[in-house]
C-alpha positions as CSV (number, residue, x, y, z in Angstrom):
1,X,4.3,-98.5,-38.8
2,X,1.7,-97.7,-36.2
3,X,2.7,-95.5,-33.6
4,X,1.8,-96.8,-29.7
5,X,-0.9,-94.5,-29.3
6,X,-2.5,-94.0,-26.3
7,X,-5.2,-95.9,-23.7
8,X,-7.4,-93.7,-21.6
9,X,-9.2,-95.3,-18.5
10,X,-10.8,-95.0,-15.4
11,X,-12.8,-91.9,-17.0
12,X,-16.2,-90.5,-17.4
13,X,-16.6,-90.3,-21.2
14,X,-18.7,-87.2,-21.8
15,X,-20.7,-87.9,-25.6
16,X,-23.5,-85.4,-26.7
17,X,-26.3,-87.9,-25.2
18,X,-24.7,-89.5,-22.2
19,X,-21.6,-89.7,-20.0
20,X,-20.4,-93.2,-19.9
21,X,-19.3,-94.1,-16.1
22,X,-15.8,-96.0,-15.6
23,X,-14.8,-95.3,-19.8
24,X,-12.1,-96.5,-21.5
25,X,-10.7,-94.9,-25.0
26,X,-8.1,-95.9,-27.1
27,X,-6.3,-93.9,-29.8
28,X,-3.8,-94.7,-32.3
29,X,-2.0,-92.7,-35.2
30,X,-4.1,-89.5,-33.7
31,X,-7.7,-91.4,-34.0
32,X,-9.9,-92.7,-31.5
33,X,-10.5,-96.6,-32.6
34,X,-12.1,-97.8,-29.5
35,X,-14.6,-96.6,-26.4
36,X,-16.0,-98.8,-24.0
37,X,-17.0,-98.9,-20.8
38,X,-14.3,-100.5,-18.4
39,X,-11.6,-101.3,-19.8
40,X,-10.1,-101.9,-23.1
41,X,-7.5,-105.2,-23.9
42,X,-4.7,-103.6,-25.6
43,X,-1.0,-103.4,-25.1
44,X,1.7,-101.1,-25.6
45,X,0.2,-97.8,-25.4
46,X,1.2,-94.9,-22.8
47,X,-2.0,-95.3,-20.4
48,X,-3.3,-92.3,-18.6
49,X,-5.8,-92.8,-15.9
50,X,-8.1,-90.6,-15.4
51,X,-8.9,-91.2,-11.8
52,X,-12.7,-90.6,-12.5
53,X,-12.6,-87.5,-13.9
54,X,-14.4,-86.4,-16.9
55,X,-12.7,-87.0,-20.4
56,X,-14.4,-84.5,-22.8
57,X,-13.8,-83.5,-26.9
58,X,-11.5,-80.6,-26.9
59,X,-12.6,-77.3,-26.9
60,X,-13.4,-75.8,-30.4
61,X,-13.2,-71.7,-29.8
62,X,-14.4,-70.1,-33.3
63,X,-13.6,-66.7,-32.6
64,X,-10.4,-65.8,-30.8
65,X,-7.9,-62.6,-31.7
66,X,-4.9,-63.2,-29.2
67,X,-3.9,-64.4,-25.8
68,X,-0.5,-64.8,-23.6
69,X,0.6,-61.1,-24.7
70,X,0.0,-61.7,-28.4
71,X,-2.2,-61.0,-31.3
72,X,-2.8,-62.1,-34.2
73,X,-2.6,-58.7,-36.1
74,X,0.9,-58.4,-34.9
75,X,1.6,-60.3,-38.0
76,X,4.4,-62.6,-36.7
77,X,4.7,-66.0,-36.8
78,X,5.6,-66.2,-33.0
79,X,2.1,-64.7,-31.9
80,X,0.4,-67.5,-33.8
81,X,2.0,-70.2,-32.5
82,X,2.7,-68.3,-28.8
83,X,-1.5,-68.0,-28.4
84,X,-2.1,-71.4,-29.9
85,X,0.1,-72.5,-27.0
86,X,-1.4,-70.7,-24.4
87,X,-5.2,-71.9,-25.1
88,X,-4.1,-75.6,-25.4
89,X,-3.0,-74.6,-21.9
90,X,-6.6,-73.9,-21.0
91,X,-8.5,-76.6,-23.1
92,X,-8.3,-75.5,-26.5
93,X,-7.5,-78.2,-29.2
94,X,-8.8,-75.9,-32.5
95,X,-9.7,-72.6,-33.1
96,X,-10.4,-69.6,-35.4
97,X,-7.5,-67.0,-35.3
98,X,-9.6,-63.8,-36.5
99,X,-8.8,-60.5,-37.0
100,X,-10.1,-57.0,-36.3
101,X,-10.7,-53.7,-38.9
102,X,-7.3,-52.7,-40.6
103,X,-5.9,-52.0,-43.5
104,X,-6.5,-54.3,-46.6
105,X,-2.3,-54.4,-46.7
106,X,-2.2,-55.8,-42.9
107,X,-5.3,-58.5,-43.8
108,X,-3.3,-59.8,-46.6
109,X,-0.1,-60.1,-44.0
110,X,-2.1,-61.4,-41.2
111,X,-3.5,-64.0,-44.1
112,X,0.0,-65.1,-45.4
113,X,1.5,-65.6,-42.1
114,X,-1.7,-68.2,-41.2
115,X,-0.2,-70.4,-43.5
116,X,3.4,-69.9,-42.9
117,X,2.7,-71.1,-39.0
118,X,0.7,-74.0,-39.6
119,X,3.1,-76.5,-40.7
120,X,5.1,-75.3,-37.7
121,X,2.1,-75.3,-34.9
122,X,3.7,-79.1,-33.3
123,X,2.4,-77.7,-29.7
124,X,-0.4,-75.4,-29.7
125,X,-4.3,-75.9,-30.6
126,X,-5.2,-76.2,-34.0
127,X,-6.1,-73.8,-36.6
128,X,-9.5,-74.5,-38.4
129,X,-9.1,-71.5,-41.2
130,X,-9.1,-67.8,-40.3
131,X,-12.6,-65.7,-39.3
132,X,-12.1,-61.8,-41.0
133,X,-14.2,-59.7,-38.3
134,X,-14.5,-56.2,-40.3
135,X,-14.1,-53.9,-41.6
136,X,-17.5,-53.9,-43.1
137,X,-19.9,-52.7,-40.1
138,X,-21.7,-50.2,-38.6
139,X,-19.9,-46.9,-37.2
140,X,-22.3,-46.7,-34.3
141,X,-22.0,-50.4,-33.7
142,X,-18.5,-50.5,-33.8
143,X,-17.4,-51.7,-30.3
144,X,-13.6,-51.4,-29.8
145,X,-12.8,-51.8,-33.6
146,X,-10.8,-48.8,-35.0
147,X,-13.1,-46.2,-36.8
148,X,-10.8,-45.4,-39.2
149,X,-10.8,-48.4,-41.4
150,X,-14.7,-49.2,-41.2
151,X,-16.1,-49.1,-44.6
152,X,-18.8,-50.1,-46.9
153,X,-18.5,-53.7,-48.6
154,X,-16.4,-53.5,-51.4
155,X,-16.5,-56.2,-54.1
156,X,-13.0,-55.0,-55.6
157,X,-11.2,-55.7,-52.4
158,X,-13.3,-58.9,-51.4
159,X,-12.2,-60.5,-54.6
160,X,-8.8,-59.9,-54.0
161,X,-8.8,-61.0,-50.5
162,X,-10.6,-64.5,-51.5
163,X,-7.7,-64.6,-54.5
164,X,-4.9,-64.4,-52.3
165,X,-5.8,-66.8,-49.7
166,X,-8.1,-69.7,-49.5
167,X,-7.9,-70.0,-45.2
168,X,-11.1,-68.0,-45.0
169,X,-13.8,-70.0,-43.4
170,X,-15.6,-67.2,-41.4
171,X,-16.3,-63.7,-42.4
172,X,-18.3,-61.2,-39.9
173,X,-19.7,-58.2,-41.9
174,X,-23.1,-55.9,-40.8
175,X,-25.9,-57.1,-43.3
176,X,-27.8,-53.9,-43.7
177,X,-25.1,-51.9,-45.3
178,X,-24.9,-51.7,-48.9
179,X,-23.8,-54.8,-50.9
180,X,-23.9,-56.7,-47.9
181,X,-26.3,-59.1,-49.1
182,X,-24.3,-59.7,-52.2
183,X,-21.1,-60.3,-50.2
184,X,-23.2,-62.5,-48.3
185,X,-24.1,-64.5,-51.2
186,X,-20.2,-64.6,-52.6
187,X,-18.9,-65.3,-49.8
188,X,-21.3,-68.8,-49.5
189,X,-21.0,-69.6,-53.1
190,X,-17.1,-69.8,-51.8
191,X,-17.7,-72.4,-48.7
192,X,-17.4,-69.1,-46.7
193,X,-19.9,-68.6,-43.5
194,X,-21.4,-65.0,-43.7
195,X,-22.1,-64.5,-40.1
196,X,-23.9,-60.8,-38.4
197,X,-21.7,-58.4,-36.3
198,X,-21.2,-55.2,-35.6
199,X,-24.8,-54.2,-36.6
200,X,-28.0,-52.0,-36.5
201,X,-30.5,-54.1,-38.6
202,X,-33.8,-55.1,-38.3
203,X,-35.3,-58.2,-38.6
204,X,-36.3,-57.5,-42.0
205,X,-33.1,-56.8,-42.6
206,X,-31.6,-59.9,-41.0
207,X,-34.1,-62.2,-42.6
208,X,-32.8,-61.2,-45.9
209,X,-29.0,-61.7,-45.0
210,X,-30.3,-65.0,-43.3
211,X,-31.9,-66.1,-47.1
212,X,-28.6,-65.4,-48.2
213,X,-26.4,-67.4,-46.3
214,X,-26.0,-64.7,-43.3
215,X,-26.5,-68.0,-40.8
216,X,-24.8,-67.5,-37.6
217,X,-24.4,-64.5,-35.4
218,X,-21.0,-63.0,-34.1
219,X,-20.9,-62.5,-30.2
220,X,-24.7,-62.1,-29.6
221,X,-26.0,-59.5,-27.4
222,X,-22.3,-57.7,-28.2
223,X,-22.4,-54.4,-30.4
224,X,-25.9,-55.4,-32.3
225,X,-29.2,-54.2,-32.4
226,X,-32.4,-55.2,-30.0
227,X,-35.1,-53.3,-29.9
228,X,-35.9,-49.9,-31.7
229,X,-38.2,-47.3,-32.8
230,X,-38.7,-44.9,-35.2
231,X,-41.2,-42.1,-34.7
232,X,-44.3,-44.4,-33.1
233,X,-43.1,-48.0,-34.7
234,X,-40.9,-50.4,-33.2
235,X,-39.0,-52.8,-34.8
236,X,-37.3,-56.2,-33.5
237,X,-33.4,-56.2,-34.1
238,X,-30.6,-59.0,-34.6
239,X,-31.2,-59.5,-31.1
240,X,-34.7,-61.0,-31.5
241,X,-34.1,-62.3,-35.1
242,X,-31.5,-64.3,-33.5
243,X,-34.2,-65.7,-31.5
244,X,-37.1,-65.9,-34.1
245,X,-34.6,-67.5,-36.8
246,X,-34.8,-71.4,-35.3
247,X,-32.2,-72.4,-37.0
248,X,-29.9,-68.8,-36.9
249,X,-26.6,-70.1,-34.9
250,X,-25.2,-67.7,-32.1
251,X,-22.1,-67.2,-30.2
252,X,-21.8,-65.8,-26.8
253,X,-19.2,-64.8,-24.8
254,X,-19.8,-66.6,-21.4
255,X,-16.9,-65.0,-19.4
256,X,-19.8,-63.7,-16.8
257,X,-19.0,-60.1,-18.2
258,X,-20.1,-59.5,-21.7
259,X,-23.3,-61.6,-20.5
260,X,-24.8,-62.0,-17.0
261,X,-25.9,-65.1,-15.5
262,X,-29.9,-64.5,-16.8
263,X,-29.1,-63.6,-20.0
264,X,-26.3,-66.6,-20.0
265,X,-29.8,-68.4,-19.2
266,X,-32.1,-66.6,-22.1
267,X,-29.7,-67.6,-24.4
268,X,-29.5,-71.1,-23.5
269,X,-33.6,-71.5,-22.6
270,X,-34.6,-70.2,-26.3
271,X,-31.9,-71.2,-28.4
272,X,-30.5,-74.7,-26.7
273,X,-27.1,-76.2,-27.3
274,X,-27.3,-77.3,-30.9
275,X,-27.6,-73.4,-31.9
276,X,-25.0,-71.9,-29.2
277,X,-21.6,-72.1,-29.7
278,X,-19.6,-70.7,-26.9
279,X,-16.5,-68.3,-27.1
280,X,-13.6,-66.8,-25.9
281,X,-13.2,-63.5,-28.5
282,X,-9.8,-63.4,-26.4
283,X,-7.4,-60.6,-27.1
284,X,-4.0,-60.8,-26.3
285,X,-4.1,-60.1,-22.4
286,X,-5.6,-63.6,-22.1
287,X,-3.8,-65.8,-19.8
288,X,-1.9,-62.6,-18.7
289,X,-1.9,-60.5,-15.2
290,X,-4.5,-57.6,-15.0
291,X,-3.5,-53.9,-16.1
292,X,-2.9,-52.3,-19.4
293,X,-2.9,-53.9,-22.5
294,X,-3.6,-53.4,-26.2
295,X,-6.0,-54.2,-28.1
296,X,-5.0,-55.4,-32.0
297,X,-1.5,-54.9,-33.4
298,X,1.0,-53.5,-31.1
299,X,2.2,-50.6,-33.4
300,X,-1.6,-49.3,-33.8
301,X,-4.2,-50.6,-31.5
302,X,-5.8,-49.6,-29.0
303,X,-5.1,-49.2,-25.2
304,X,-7.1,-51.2,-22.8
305,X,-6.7,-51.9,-19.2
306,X,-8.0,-55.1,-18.0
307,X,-9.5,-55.7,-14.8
308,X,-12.5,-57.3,-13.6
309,X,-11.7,-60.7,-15.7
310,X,-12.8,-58.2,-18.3
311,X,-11.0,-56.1,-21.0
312,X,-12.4,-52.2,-20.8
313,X,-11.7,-48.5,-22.7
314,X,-9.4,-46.8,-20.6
315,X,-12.3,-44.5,-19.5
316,X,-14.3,-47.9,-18.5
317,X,-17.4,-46.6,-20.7
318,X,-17.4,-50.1,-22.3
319,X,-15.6,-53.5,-22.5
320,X,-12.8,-53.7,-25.1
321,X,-12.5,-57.3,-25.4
322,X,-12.6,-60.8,-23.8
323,X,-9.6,-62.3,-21.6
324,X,-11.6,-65.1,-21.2
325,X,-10.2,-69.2,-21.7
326,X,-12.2,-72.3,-23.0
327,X,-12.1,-73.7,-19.7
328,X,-13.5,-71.2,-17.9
329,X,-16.5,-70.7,-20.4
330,X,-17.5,-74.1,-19.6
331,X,-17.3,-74.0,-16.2
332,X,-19.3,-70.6,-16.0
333,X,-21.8,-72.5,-18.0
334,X,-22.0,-74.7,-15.1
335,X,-21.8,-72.6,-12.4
336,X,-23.5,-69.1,-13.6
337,X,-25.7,-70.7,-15.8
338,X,-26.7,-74.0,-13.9
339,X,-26.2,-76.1,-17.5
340,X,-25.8,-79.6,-17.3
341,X,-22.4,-80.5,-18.0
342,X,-22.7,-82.2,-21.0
343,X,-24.7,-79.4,-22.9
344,X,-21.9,-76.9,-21.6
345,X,-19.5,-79.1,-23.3
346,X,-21.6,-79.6,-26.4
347,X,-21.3,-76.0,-26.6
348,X,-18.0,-75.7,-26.3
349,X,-17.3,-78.4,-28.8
350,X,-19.9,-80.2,-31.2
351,X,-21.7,-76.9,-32.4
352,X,-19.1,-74.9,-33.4
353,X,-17.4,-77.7,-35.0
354,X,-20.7,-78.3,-36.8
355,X,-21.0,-74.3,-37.3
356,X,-17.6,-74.1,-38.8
357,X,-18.0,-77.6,-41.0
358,X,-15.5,-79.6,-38.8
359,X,-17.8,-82.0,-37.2
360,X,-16.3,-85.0,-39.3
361,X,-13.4,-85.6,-37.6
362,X,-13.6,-83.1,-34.7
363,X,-16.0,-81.8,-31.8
364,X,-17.3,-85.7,-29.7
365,X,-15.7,-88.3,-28.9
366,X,-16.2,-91.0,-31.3
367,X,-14.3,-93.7,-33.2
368,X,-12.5,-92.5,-36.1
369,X,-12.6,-88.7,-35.2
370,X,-9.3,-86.8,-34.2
371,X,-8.2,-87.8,-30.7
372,X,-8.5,-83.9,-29.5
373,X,-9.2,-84.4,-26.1
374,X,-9.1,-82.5,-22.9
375,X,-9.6,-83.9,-19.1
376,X,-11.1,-81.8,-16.1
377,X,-12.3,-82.7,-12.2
378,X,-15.5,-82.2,-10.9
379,X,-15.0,-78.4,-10.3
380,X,-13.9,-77.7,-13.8
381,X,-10.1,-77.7,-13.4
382,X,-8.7,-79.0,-16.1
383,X,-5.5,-81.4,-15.8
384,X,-4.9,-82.4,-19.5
385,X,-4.6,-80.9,-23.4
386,X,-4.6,-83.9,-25.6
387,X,-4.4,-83.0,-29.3
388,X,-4.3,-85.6,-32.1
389,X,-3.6,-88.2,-29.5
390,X,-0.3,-86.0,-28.0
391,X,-0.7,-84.3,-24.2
392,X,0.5,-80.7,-24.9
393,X,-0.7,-79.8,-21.5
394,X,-0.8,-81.6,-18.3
395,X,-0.8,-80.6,-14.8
């Protein structure tokens, strides 16, 4: 028996070419069957109207580690569904839960609990698979990741991984190390996206990981190469083969911090919206008041204090993570960035769905995708989490 489903109206219907003015949708059974302009002849639903603000896809982060005091590496079910929660709260509708450099004992925990909490995630944004960030990277690229457990590829243990869980969609590694490239290769002859982090290649370098399936970059600009030299020669990094590479996808962390407004504008001039996907990389202080936090698992990770809207070591001699929300990336891409709304949203929703392979039934709105939806004023407030046609959020 269909379920009453829901009627949408009075909206501006943001799609990746146009916004349609005075927009109706209708959803049933957590699809979108109908869009129009004005409204839509239908009974029985619950009707929300949007009083002219912008209806948009829900947000799509692909790389977040925590949020609302929790982290995924705690390795509880009640941090996965506590920070799937608290980003619906801010315009999430799927994400990525990824993890940081640990032990291969904690990955396999953090692994096993992903699919424990999915069949009990009823409120909280979506998980799309799990993104493994380490521990295969550069020491002197390392960022906030813990030293101790930063090694070279290692086939062995990559196998065994892949064997014991098949929730892997993402996995950030440094693609100059040794058996990089092969990973690289395994992990795409497994539906796996390679993707460059953490890292002091060269273009050389990256062009070979690129041939080999390396295809997106992890947090651009964040703990990777740009230019170098060596003796009298210099040599363009990942930085400037993310540029060169067309088709290379990036991420960016457009909290205002990791990235200034210009290079917020770089990014977006060179690359465009089909090739940026925009993120949150929140840790666990997300959604939580400034001061001191941690940074990974709560028995052994590292002490932050954030301030600034930004994460930081406690000696402030770098930024330790991202407290940034969904909502807020947008908006900066607005407001910092002076994007047109409905590239900001694109970026926040159609490429990394397309990045991450979900762009069939998620990331635009469109009859017969998911009715993942999320609705926000003029100023970028938003007012209402809509996932698989339920409101998890409203204000």
């Amino acid at each position: 028996m269909d379920s009453p489903g829901l009627k949408i109206i009075n909206a501006k219907i943001i799609t990746p070419t146009r916004i349609i003015r005075n927009g109706a949708l209708l959803a049933r059974n957590g699809k979108i069957i109908a869009i129009a302009e004005g409204n839509i002849d239908s009974a029985g639903e619950t009707v929300i109207d949007a009083g002219g603000k912008y209806l948009s896809p829900g947000f799509i982060d692909i790389h977040v580690h925590g949020g609302g005091g929790h982290d995924f590496m705690d390795n509880t079910v009640e941090a996965y569904l506590e920070i799937a929660k608290l980003h619906a709260s801010h315009g999430t509708t799927a994400f990525t839960p990824t993890t940081l450099s640990c032990e291969q004992g904690a990955l396999l925990k953090t692994l096993s609990l992903y699919e424990e909490s999915v069949p009990l995630n009823k409120d909280g944004a979506q998980f799309l698979g799990m993104h493994i960030e380490g521990p295969y990277f550069a020491l002197e690229q390392r960022g906030a990741q813990d030293p101790r457990f930063i090694r070279l590829p290692d086939p062995q243990e990559y196998h065994e991984i892949l064997r014991h869980s098949s929730i892997v969609k993402r996995w950030s590694a440094a693609p100059e190390l040794k058996g990089a490239v092969e990973f690289g290769r395994f992990l795409k002859s497994k539906g796996i996206l390679p993707s460059i982090a953490h890292t002091n290649a060269i273009y050389e370098e990256v062009l070979e990981a690129y041939e080999n399936g390396y295809t997106h970059i992890t947090h651009f600009y964040s703990c990777m190469s740009g230019v170098t030299r060596r003796n009298a020669y210099r040599y363009a990094g990942v930085i400037e083969s993310g540029y060169l590479l067309e088709d290379m996808t990036v991420e960016i962390i457009a909290d205002g911090r990791h990235l200034p407004p210009a290079l917020l504008k770089l990014v977006y001039k060179i690359k465009g919206p089909e090739k940026i996907a925009l993120i949150t990389d929140a840790m666990r202080a997300a959604g939580m008041p400034p001061g001191e936090s941690i940074l990974g698992d709560l028995r052994n990770g590292l002490k932050v204090i954030v301030e600034d809207n930004v994460a930081k070591l406690p000696d402030r001699s770098a930024f330790a993570g991202s407290v940034a929300t969904t909502i807020q990336l947008v908006k900066n891409m607005i407001t910092l960035a002076d994007v047109p709304v409905i590239d900001a949203v694109k970026m926040m929703t159609l490429t990394p769905a397309k990045i991450m392979r979900a762009d069939e039934t998620k990331g635009s709105i469109a009859v017969g995708k998911d009715a993942d939806l999320v609705i926000f004023d003029d100023e970028i407030n938003l007012h209402k989490t809509i996932i698989g046609g339920k409101i998890v959020y409203s204000i």
